[in-house]
C-alpha positions in Angstrom: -1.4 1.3 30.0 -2.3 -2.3 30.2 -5.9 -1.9 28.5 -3.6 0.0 26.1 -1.2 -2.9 25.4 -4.0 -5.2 25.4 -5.8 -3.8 22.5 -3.3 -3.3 20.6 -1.7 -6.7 20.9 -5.7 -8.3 20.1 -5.6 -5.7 17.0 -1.8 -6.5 16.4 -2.3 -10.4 16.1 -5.8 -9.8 13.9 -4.1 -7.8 11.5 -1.5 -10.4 11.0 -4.1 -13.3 10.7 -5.1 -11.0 7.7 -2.1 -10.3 6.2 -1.9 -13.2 3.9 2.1 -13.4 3.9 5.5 -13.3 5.5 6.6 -9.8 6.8 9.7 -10.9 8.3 12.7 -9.0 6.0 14.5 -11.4 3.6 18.3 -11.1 3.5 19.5 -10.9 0.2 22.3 -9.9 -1.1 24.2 -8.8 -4.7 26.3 -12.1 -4.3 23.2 -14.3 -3.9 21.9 -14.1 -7.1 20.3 -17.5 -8.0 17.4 -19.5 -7.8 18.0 -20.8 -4.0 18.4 -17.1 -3.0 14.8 -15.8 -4.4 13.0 -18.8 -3.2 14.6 -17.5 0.7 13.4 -14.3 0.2 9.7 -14.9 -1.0 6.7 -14.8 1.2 5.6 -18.3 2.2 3.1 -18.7 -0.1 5.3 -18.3 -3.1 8.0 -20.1 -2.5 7.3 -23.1 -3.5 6.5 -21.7 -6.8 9.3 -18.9 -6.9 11.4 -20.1 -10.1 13.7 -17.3 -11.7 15.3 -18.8 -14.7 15.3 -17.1 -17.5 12.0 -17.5 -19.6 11.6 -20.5 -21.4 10.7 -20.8 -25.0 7.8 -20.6 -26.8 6.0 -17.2 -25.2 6.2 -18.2 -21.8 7.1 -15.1 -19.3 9.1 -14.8 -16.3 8.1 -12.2 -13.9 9.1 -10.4 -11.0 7.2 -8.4 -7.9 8.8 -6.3 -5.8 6.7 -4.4 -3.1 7.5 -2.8 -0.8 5.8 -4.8 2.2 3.5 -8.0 2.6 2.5 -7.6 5.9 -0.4 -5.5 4.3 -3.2 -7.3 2.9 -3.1 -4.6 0.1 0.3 -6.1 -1.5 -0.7 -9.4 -0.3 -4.3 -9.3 -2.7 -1.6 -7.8 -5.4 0.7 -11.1 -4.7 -2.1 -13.5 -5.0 -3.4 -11.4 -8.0 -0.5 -11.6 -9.7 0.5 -15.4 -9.0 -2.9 -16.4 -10.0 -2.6 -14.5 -13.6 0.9 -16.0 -14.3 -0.4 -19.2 -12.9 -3.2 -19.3 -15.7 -0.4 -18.2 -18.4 2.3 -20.5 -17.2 4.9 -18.2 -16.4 7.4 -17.8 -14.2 6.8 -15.8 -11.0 8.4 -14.8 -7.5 7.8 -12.0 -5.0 10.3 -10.7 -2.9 9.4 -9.1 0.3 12.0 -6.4 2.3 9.8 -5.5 5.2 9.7 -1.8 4.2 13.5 -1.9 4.4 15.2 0.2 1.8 18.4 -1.5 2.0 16.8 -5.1 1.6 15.1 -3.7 -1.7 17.9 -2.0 -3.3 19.7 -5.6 -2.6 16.8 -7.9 -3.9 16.7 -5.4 -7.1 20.3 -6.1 -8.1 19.5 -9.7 -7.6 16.7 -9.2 -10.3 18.3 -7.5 -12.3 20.5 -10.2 -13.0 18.0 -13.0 -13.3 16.6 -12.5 -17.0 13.3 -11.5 -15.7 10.8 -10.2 -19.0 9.3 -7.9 -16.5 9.0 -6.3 -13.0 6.5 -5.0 -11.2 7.8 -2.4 -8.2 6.2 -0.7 -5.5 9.0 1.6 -3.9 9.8 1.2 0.0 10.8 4.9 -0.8 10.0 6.7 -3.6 13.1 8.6 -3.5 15.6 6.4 -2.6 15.3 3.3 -5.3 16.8 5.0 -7.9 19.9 3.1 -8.0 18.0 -0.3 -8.1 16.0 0.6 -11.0 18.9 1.6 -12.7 20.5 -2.1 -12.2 17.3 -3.2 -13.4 16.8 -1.0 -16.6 20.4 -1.5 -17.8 19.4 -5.4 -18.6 16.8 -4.0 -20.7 14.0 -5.4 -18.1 10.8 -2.9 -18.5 9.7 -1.5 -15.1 6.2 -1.1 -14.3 6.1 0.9 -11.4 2.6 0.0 -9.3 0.7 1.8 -6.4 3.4 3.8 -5.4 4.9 5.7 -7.8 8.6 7.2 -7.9 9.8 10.4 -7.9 9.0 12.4 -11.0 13.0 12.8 -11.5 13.2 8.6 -11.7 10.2 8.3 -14.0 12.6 8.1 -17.0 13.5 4.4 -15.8 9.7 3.1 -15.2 8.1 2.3 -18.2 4.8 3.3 -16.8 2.8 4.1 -13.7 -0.5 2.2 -12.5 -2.2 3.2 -9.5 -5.1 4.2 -7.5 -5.4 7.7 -7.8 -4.1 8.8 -4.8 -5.3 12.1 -4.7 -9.0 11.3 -5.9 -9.2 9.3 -2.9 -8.1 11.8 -0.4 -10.6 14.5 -1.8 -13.2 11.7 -1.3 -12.7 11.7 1.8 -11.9 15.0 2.5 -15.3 16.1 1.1 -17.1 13.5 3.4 -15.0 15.3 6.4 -16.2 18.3 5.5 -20.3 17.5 5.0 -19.8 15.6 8.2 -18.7 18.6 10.2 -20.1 21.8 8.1 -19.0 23.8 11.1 -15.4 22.5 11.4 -13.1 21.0 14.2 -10.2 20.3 15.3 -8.2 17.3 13.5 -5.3 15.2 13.3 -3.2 13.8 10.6 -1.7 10.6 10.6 0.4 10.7 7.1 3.5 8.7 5.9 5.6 11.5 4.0 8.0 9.0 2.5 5.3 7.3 0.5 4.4 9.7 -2.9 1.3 8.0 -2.9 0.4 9.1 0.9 1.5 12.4 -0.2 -0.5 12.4 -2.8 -3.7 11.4 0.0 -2.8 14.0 2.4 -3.2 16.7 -0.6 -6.0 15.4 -2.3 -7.6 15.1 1.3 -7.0 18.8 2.4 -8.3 20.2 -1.0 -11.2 18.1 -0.3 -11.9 20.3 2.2 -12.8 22.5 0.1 -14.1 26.1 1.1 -14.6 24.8 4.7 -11.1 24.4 4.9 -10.5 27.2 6.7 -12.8 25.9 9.6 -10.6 23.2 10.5 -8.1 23.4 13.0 -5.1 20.8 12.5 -3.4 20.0 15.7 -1.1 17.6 14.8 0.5 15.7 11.6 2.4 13.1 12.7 4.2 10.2 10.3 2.3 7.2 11.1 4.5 5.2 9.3 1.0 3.6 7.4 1.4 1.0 10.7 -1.4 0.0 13.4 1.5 -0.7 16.2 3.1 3.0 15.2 0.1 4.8 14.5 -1.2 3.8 17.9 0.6 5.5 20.5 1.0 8.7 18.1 -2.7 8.7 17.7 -2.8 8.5 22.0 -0.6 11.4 22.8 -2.4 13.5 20.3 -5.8 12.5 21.8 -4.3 13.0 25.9 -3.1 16.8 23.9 -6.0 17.7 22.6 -8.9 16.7 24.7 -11.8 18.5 22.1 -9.9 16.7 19.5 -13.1 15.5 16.4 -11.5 13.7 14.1 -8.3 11.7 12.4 -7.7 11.8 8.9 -5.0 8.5 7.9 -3.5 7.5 4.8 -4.7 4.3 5.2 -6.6 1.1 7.1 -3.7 0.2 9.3 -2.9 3.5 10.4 -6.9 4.1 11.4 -6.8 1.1 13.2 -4.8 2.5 15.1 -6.5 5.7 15.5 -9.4 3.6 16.1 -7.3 1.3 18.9 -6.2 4.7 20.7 -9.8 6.0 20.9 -11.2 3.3 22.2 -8.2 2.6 25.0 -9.0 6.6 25.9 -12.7 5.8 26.5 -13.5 8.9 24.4 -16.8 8.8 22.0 -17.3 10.8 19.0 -13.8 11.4 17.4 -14.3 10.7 13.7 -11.8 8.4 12.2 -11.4 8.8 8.5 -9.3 6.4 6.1 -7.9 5.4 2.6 -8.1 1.7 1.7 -11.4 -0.1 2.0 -9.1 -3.4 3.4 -11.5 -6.0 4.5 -10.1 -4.9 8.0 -11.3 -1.8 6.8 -14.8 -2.3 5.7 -15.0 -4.8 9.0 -14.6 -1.2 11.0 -16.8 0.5 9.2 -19.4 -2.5 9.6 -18.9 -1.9 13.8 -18.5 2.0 13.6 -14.6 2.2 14.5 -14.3 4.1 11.3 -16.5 7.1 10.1 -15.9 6.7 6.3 -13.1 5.1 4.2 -12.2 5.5 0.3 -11.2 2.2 -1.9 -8.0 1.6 -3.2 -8.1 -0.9 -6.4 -4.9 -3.5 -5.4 -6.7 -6.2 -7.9 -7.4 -3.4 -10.2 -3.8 -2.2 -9.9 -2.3 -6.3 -10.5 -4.6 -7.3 -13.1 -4.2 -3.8 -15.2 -0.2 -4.1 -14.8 0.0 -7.7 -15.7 -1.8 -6.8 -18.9 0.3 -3.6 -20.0 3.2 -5.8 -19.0 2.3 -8.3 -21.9 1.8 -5.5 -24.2 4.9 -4.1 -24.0 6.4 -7.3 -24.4 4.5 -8.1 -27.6 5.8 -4.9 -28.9 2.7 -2.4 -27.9 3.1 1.1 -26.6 1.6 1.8 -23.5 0.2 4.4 -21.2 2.9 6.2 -19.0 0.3 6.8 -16.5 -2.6 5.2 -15.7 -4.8 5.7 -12.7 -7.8 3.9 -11.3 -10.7 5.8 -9.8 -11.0 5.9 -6.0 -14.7 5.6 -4.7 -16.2 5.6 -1.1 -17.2 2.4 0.5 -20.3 2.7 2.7 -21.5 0.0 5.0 -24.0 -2.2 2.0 -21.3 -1.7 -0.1 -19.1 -2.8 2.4 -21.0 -5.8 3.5 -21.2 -6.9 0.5 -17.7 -7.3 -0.2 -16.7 -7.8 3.5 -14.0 -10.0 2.8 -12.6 -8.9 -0.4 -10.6 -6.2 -1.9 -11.4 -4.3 -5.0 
């Protein structure tokens, strides 16, 4: 139990060094709808800059990201991204972070919404519950682009359009490595995140992957992960202590194989395959040392830069895309040495 503790505290404090932002939640609140309030609730590396008056003349933009975490260096690369486009432009720019609390994003919405933002960029704590936020939001006329993770198809009326990795390209990326890796089967776990439509999205496009070998596969367990190392962990050890022939973890992403990873190593066990969706630089680091067996690449810079430019189409009057999704491709270790410390 203490080796346990141990390694995940050393993988714990690692991941944070990584992160790239504040993930304490921000307390905000309908009522705290100014300047002061947004600059409290940014991560610490945008608030000096987080300004949310309403555009000034002459073309210059005001805009707005709301994810739905920062203590991932997936939303953090989408931050910077985004801070160093508007930066270039000279527009306006804050992020808000609610720590994957609902509550804290439905509140930091209706603050938006009344700030004369020209655009915001979402990512959903849950892709079902937000619906009342973006309704704040869309009433003031503010276009939505809904990034990464998209909403549910019944709230897609209120998001101007969609940009993501393709979610379910990915997991058949991954699921097809799975399957050439073990032609004759095994016995597997999934660690998913079923509030998440993008994870969703993974776990599908991961079990179709399969393909006709699907059938060979045994699936023990499929546990919510909660796409967290310090959750993932101790799921990912129970399943291990319950199934001792156990040969590999599918995740939805880095942070939940690192936890996989974490729980294999504390057990002492060789051989269990762990497969992921990400390509983090945490990621590609374990697949550089063997933790993980094969990872697919989300695009977070893709995702930023492609949103920030339909974002200034639609306000120069353009139609856009309702959907667009970036292609998914599988990092191997020269790919991922070469871009160790980068995402994509």
């Amino acid at each position: 139990m203490k080796k346990t503790f141990t390694t995940l505290m050393a993988l714990t404090l690692a991941a944070s060094a990584l992160a790239g932002c504040s993930s304490k939640a921000t307390e905000t609140t309908a009522a705290a709808a100014n300047t002061t309030a947004a600059e409290s609730s940014a991560p610490a590396d945008t608030k000096a800059d987080a300004k949310t008056e309403a555009p000034a003349e002459g073309g210059s933009y005001s805009f707005a990201f709301l994810p739905n975490t920062q203590n991932n260096t997936f939303q953090a690369a989408m931050n910077d991204t985004f801070k160093r486009l508007c930066q270039e432009k000279g527009y306006n720019y804050v992020c808000l972070d609610p720590d994957y609390d609902l509550n804290t994003q439905l509140s930091q919405m209706a603050d938006v919404a009344n700030q004369g933002f020209d655009a915001v960029f979402v990512i959903p704590v849950d892709s079902a519950g937000i619906r009342q936020g973006l309704e704040q939001i869309s009433e003031k006329n503010i276009p939505i682009l809904n990034v990464d993770t998209p909403v549910i198809d019944e709230d897609l009326d209120l998001v101007k359009t969609v940009i993501a990795t393709d979610a379910y390209n990915a997991g058949t990326l991954v699921g097809q490595q799975m399957a050439a890796d073990y032609p004759d089967g095994g016995k597997i776990a999934i660690l998913d995140f079923p509030s998440n439509e993008s994870c969703v999205n993974r776990v599908a496009g991961f079990l179709d992957g399969l393909g006709d070998a699907k059938d060979k596969f045994e699936i023990v367990a499929q546990q919510d992960g909660a796409a967290a190392l310090d959750v993932s962990m101790p799921i990912a050890e129970d399943i291990i202590q319950a199934n001792p022939e156990l040969d590999a973890f599918f995740c939805i992403n880095d942070p939940s194989a690192l936890g996989a990873a974490a729980a294999i190593k504390a057990s002492g066990k060789t051989g269990i395959g762990v497969y992921s969706i990400d390509a983090s630089p945490d990621g590609k680091a374990a697949i550089l040392d063997g933790s993980f067996t094969a990872v697919a690449a989300q695009v977070p810079i893709g995702i930023a830069e492609t949103a920030f430019e339909k974002a200034e189409d639609l306000l120069a009057g353009k139609e856009i895309e309702k959907e667009i999704l970036l292609p998914s491709f599988l990092v191997d270790k020269e790919k991922a040495e070469a871009t160790l410390n980068d995402w994509q």
